[in-house]
Structure formats: C-alpha cells, structure tokens
VEXKE-270962 format. One record per residue (C-alpha): x, y, z; residue number from 1; residue in one letter. Coordinates in Angstrom, 3 decimals. Layout:
N
<<X Y Z> NUM a>;
...
This chain:
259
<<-52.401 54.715 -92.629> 1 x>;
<<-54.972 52.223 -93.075> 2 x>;
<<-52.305 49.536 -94.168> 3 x>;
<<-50.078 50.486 -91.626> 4 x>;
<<-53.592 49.240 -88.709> 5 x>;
<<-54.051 46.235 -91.078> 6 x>;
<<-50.569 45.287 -90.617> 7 x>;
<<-50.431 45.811 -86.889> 8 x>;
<<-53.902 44.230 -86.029> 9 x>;
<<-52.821 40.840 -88.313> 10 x>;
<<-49.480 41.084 -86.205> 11 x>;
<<-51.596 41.177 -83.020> 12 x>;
<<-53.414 38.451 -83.865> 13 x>;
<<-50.257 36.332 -85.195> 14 x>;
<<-48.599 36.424 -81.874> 15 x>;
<<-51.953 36.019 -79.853> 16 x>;
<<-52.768 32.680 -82.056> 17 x>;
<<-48.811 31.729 -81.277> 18 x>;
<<-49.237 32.593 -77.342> 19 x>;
<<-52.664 30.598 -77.653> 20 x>;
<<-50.530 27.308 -78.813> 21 x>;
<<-48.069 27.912 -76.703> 22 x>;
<<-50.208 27.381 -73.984> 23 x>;
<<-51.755 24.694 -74.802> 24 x>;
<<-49.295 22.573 -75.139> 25 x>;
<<-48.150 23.357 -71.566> 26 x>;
<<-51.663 22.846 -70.235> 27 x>;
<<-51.675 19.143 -71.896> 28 x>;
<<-48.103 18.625 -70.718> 29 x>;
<<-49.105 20.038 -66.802> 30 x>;
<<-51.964 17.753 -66.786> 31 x>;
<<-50.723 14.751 -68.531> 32 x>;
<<-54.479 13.993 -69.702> 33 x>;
<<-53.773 13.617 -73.421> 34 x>;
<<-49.973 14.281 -74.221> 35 x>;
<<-49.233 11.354 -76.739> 36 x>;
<<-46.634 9.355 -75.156> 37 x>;
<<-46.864 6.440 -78.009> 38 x>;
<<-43.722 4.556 -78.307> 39 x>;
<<-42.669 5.431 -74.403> 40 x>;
<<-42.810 3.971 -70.967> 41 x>;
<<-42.295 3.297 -67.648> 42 x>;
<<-41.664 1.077 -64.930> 43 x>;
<<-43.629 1.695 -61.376> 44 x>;
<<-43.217 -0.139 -57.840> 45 x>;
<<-46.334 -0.132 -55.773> 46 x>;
<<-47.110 -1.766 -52.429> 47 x>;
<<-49.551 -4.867 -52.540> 48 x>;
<<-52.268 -3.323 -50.400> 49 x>;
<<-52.558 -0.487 -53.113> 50 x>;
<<-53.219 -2.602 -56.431> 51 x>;
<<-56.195 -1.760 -57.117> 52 x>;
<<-56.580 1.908 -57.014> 53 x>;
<<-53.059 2.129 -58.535> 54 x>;
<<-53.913 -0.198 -61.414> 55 x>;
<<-56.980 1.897 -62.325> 56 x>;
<<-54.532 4.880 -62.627> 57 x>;
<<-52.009 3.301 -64.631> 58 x>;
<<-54.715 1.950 -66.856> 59 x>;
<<-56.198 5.072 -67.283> 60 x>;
<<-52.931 7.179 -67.951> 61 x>;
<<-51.971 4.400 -70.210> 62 x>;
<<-55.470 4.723 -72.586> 63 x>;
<<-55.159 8.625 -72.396> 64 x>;
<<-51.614 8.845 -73.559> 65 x>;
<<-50.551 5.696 -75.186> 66 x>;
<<-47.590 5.216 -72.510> 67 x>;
<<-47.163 1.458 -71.647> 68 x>;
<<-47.163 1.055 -67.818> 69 x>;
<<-45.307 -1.216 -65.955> 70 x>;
<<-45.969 -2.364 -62.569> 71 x>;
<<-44.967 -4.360 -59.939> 72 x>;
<<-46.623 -4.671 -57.334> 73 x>;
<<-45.249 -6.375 -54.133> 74 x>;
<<-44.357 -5.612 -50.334> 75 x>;
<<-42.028 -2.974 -49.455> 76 x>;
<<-39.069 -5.191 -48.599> 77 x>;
<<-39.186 -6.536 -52.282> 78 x>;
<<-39.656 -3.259 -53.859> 79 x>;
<<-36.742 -2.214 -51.580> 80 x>;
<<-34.361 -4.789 -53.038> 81 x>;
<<-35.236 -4.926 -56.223> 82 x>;
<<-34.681 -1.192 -56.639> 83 x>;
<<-31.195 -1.131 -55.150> 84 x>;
<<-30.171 -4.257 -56.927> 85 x>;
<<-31.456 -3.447 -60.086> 86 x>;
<<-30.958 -0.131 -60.508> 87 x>;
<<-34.054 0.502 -62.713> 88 x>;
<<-37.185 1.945 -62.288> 89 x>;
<<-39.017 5.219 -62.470> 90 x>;
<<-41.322 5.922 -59.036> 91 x>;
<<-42.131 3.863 -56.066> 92 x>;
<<-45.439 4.347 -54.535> 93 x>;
<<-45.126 3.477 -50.853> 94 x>;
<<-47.233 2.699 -48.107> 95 x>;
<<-45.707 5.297 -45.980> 96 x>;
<<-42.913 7.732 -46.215> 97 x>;
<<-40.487 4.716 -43.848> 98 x>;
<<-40.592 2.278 -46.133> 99 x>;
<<-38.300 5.162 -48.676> 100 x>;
<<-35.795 5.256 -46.521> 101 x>;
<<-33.938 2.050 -47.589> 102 x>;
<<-33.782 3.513 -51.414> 103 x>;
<<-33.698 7.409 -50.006> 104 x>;
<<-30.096 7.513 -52.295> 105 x>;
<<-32.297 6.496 -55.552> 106 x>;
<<-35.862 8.793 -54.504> 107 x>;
<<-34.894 12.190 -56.514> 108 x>;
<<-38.382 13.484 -55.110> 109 x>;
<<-41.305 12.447 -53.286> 110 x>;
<<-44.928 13.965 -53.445> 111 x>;
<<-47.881 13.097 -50.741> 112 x>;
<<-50.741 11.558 -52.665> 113 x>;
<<-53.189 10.457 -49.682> 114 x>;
<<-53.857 8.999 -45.884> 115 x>;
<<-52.808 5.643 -45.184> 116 x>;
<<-55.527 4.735 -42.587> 117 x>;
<<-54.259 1.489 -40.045> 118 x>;
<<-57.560 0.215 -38.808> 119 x>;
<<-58.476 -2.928 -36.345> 120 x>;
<<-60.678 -5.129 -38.412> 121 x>;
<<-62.781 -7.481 -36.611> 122 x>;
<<-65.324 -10.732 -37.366> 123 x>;
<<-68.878 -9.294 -38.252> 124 x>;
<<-70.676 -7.696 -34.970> 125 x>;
<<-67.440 -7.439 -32.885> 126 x>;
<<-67.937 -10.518 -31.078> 127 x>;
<<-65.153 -10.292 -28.760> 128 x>;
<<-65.834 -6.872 -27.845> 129 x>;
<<-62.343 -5.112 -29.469> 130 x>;
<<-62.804 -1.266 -28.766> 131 x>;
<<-58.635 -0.641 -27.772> 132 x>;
<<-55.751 -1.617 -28.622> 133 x>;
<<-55.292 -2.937 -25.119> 134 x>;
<<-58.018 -5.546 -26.117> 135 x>;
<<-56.246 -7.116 -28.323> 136 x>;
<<-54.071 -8.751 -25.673> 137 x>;
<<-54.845 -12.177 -24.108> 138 x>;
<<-55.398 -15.682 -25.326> 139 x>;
<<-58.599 -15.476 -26.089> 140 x>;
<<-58.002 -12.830 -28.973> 141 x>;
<<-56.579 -14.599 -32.241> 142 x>;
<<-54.832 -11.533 -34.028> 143 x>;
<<-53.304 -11.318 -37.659> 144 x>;
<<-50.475 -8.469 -38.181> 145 x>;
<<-48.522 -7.948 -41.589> 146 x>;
<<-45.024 -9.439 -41.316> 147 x>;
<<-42.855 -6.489 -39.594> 148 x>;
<<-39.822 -7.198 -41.221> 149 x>;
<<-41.684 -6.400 -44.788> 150 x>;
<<-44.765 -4.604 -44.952> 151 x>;
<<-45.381 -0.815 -42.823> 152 x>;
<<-48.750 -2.328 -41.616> 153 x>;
<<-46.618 -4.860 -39.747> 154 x>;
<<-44.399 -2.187 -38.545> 155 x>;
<<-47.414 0.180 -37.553> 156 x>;
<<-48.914 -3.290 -35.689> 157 x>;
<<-45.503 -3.974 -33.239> 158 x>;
<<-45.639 -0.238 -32.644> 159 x>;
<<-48.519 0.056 -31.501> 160 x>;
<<-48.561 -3.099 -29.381> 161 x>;
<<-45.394 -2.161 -27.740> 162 x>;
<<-46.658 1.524 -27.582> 163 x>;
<<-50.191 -0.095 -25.280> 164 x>;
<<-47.637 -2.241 -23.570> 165 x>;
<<-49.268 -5.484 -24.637> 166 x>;
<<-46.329 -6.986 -27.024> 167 x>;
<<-45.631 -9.588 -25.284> 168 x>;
<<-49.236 -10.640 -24.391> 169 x>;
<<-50.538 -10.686 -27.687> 170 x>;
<<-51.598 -14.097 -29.685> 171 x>;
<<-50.381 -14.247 -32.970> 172 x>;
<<-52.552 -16.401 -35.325> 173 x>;
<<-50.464 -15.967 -38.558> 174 x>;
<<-48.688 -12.843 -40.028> 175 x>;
<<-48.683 -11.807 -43.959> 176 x>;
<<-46.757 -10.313 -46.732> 177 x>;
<<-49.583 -8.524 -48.358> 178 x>;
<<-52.020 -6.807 -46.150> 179 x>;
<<-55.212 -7.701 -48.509> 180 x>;
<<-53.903 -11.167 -47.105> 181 x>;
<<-55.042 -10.211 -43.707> 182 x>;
<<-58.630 -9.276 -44.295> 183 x>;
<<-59.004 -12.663 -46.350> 184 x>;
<<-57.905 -14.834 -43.708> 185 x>;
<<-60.041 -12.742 -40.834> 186 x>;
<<-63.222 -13.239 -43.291> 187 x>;
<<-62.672 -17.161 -43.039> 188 x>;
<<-62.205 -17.149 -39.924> 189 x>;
<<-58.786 -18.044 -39.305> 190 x>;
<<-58.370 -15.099 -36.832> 191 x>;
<<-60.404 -12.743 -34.437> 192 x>;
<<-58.929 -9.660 -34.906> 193 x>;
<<-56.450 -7.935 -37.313> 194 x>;
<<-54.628 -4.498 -37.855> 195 x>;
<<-54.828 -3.527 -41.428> 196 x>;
<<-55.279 -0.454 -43.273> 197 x>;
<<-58.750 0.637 -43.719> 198 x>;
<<-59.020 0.644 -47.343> 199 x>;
<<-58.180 -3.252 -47.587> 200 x>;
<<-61.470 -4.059 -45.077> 201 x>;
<<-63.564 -5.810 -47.219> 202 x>;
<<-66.423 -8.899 -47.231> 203 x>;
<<-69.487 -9.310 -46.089> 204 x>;
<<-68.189 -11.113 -42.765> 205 x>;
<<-65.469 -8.206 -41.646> 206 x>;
<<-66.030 -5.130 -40.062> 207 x>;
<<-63.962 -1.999 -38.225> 208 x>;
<<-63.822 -1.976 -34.697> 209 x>;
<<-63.819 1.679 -33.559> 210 x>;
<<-60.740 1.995 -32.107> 211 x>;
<<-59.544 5.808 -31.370> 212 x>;
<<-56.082 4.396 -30.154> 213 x>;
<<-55.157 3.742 -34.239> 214 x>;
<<-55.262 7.603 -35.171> 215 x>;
<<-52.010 8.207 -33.556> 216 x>;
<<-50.357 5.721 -36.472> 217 x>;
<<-51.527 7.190 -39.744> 218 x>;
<<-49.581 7.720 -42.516> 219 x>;
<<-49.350 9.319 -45.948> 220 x>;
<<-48.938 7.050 -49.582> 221 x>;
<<-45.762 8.905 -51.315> 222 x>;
<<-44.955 8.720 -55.196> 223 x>;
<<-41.257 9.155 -54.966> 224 x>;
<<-39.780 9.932 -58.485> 225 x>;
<<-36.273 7.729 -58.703> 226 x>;
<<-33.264 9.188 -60.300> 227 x>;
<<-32.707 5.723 -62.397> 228 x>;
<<-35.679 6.514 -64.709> 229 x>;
<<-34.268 6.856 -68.328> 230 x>;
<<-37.385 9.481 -69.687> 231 x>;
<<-37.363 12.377 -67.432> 232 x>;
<<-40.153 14.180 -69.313> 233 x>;
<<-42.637 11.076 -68.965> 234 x>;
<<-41.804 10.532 -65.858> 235 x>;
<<-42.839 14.054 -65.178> 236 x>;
<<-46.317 13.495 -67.305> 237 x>;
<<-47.272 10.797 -64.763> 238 x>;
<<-46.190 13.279 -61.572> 239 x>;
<<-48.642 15.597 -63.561> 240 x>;
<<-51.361 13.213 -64.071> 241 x>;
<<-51.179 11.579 -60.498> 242 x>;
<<-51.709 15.724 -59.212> 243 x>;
<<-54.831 15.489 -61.432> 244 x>;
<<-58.708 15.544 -60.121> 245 x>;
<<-59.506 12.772 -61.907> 246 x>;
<<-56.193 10.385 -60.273> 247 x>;
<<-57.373 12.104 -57.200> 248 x>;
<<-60.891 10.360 -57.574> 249 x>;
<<-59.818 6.960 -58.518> 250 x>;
<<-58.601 7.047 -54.825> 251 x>;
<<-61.006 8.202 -52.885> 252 x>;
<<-63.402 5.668 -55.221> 253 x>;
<<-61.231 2.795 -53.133> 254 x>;
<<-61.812 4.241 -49.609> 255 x>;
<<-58.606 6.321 -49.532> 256 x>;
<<-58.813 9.883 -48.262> 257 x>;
<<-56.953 12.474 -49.743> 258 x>;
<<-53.870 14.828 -47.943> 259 x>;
C-alpha cells in the first residue's frame, strides 16, 4: 500500500512539473519578453512622425530576443507603394487606420496601439492669438500642413480647414513629407502656425495653441500584421510584445496616450 502512494504522489508531481513547463513556455511565447528568436527576423514599416518611440521598441525587442529588426521608416504614401510593389514585409504601423486602406488586401490583421493626437502648434507665447481653427485663416497667419497627398496629418489639416470653411482662405507657407518636418521649420521661424500631431511638438521656441476644434480629428496608431510575412510565429512574438506593459510605456514616455 505504501508503494502503491509513493507511486501515485511521484506521478502527481511528474505531470505537475510537466504542466509547470508547459506553461511557461506559453507565458514567454504570450509575452514575447525573452523567447530566443536568434537567427530570425523581420521587416517593419512605420510612419516618419513615429521613429522614435517605434525605434526604442524595436531596439528593445531586438536585445530581449535576439530577433534582428528591420525598419523603414517613411510617409504613408511610400510605405503604401513599397508594400504593394514589393510584396514583402511583416506589419505596418500607421498613423491612422486610412492610411491601411491602400494595402487593406495585404493587412491580415490590425490591432489599436494608441491616440494619434492632431494639435495646432504655434511660435512661443501664441503671438498671433490662434485659439480656432477659424484663426488660422487670413494673410496674416503663415501656416505649415503635411503634404495631403502623403502623410494623414496633411489629410487631417484639409479636413479640417474645409470642415471650418476656411480652405480657401488659408496661407500656405510650405507643406512636408514628414510631420517632425513641420515643428522644425515652425521653431525657425519659417511659419506662424502649424497642424501637427501632438507628440512631434517639440523646442524650446514651439508651443500648443489650445484649440478644442482639433478633438473632433483624432485618430488611433494601428500595427496591422501583413499576410506577406514569411515567419508567422515571430511575427506573432512582436504582436505579443507590442500588447506588453513595458511597449506600452515606451509610448506614453514620447507623449503618446494609450487606447
């Protein structure tokens, strides 16, 4: 009798140190903190205006798991072609959940990662007084929008002019590519006023103008997995890691806010 409990209690334990493995390899896999993932890779497209947050992450996922991470990073328009032309990659993270549309045949899925904040940005103090949309209109204004044919800010700027009925009215000073452009020429001086997203508002010379009228355009960053990636399973070790707290911070440590 006594052998026969022996035998059952190291069974119990057998099975209990199996279940105990079994789980931890999931855990490591759900996470994507410290799967090893030497020898493997993959290829991201990220907007401009998102570099650095998104480089931090790579970076990081890339010294916790030993997958090499490449990235391009570039406006929509040439993420767009380069995706449909190529054929290749394994996620896009967008400024906003438009700018998928032209690849929606390639996006397999697409998870919300956080707000993408449009913002009027303004010389230091507010000099010319910007506290609407509306105020942007006039000669006197010099404004800076993202190029609408290749960037969402750009987009979100016509929009919103045309939405205030002031598209026609408005002085263009220059339009960009990138918006991190934007806030670069508005801190020399080359402009008086630009819409760009709030995390890209930068230097000691810039500021945000408090302008209500911008909350109607926000939008939400997307990591859309695409069905051309050739290692499913990493792939899905990066979706894993992006869900994590500590991806999750590296945003918000930029200025982003979380969905």
């Amino acid at each position: 009798m006594k052998k026969l409990v022996a035998i059952v209690m190291m069974l119990t334990m057998t099975v209990g140190l199996l279940a105990g493995c079994g789980s931890g390899d999931g855990d490591n896999q759900e996470t994507g903190g410290s799967k090893n993932l030497e020898g493997k890779s993959l290829m991201i497209y990220c907007g401009a205006g998102m570099k650095e947050p998104f480089q931090k992450i790579s970076d990081t996922f890339q010294e916790k798991t030993g997958c090499q991470m490449k990235v391009t990073f570039a406006n929509a328009a040439q993420i767009q072609t380069q995706i449909n032309t190529s054929k290749e990659g394994d996620m896009f993270i967008a400024g906003s959940a438009e700018e998928l549309k032209p690849v929606k045949e390639t996006v397999s899925k697409s998870e919300d990662l956080v707000k993408h904040i449009p913002v009027i940005a303004v010389q230091k103090g507010n000099p010319k007084n910007i506290k609407s949309i509306k105020d942007l209109a006039g000669h006197s204004v010099r404004v800076l929008i993202g190029d609408p044919d290749s960037t969402p800010i750009g987009k979100i700027a016509q929009k919103a002019f045309a939405d205030a009925g002031i598209k026609d009215q408005v002085k263009l000073a220059a339009t960009t590519t990138t918006a991190p452009q934007m806030t670069t020429a508005l801190s020399a001086g080359e402009a008086d006023a630009a819409i760009v997203w709030k995390e890209n508002v930068k230097g000691d010379n810039v500021e945000i103008a408090e302008v209500p009228d911008m909350e109607a355009y926000i939008k939400t960053i997307p990591a859309a997995s695409l069905s051309t990636t050739k290692d499913a399973d990493t792939l899905k070790a990066f979706e894993a890691f992006l869900g994590t707290k500590e991806a999750k911070d590296i945003w918000t440590e930029f200025g982003y806010e979380l969905v």
